[in-house]
N, C-alpha and C positions, 0 to 999 in steps of 0.2 A: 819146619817146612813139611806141607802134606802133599802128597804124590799122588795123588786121585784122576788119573785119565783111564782112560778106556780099555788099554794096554798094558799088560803088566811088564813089557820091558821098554816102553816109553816112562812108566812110574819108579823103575829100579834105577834107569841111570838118571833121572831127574832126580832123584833123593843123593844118588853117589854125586853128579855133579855138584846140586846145593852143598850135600857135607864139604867133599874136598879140593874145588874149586872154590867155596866160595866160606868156608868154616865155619857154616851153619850149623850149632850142633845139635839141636833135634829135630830130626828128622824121621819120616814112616813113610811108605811107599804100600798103598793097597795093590792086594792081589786078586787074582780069579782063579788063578792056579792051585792049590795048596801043596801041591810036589815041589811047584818051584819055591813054597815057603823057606824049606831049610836052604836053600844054594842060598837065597839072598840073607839071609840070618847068619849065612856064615861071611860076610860079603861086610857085616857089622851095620845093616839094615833094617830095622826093626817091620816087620809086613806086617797090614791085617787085613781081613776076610768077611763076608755077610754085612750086611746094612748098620744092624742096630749092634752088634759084634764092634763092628768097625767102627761104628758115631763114636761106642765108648771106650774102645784099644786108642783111636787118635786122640784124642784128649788124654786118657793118659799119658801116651806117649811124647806129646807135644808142651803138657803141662805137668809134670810129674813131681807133683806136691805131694803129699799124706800117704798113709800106705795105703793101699789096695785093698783088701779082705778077697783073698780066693778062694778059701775057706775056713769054715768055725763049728767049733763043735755046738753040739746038741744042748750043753749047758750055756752056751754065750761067754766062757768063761777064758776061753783062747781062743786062737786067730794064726792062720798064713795068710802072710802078705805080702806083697811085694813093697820093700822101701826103697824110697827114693835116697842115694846117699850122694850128699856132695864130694868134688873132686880132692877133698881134704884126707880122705879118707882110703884112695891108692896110696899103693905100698904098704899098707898097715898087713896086718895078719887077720884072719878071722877069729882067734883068740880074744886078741885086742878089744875087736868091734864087739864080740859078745859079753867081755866082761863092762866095756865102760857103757854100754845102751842095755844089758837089762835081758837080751832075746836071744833066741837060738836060733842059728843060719840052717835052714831046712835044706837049701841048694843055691847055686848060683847059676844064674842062666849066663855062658859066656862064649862069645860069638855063634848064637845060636845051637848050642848045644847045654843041657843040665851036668851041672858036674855037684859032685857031693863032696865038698871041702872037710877037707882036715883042720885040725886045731891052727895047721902052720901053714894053709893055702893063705899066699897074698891077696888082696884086690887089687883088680889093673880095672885101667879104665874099660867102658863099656858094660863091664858086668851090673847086671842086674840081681840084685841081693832079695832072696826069699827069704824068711822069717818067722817062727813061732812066738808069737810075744803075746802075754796077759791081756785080754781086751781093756779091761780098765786101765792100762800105761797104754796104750796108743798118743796121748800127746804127749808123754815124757820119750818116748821110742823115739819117735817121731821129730821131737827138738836135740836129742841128742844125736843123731844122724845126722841135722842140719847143723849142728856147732861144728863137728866133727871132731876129730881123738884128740886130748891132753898131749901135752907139749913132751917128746922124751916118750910117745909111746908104739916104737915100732916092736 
């Protein structure tokens, strides 16, 4: 569900409505504001800002397949990303997640705030999972996030 009117708190509670009224769960609500970014980020809202900013934050947010690349080095030879993790994959540990996909969790975005996990921070839902991973495993990263953890691995 995309939240695109005029108003950024006609857009915020029309994304909170859709989610929990109606258990929509991807949802994004564009802003004008960007102070009012974090209230709504922490609100579990994902906002975004600027035209061509925005075309491509809603499609991510709306279709959140593959990783992202937010940045890479100079040789092409790594990569931060943003993965998409399925819901198999709450409750596990970041331990977990990094030994059986391959990558390093650079931070987690959760309820709109960056927090920098420990070996023994869990995933809960909502969190958005950034990543150091090999450019050349991008589609092994990538499939092992959508399987989600071996059976017996919290």
């Amino acid at each position: 569900f995309a939240a695109v009117s005029s108003g950024d708190n006609s857009n915020i509670i029309a994304a909170r409505v859709a989610r929990e009224m109606f258990s929509i769960e991807n949802v994004a609500a564009r802003i004008y504001d960007p102070k009012r970014a974090e209230v709504y980020q922490r609100l579990g809202i994902p906002t975004v800002a600027t035209v061509r900013w925005t075309a491509d934050q809603m499609l991510r947010r709306l279709l959140p397949s593959g990783a992202e690349p937010l940045w890479r080095d100079p040789s092409g030879g790594v990569q931060l990303a943003e993965v998409h993790t399925t819901p198999s994959w709450i409750g596990h540990r970041i331990s977990t997640l990094q030994e059986e996909t391959g990558v390093r969790v650079a931070f987690l975005t959760r309820l709109g705030e960056a927090i920098l996990p420990t070996s023994q921070t869990v995933l809960q839902e909502g969190d958005l999972v950034h990543v150091m991973m090999r450019t050349d495993e991008i589609a092994k990263v990538e499939e092992a996030f959508a399987e989600g953890p071996e059976e017996g691995g919290h």
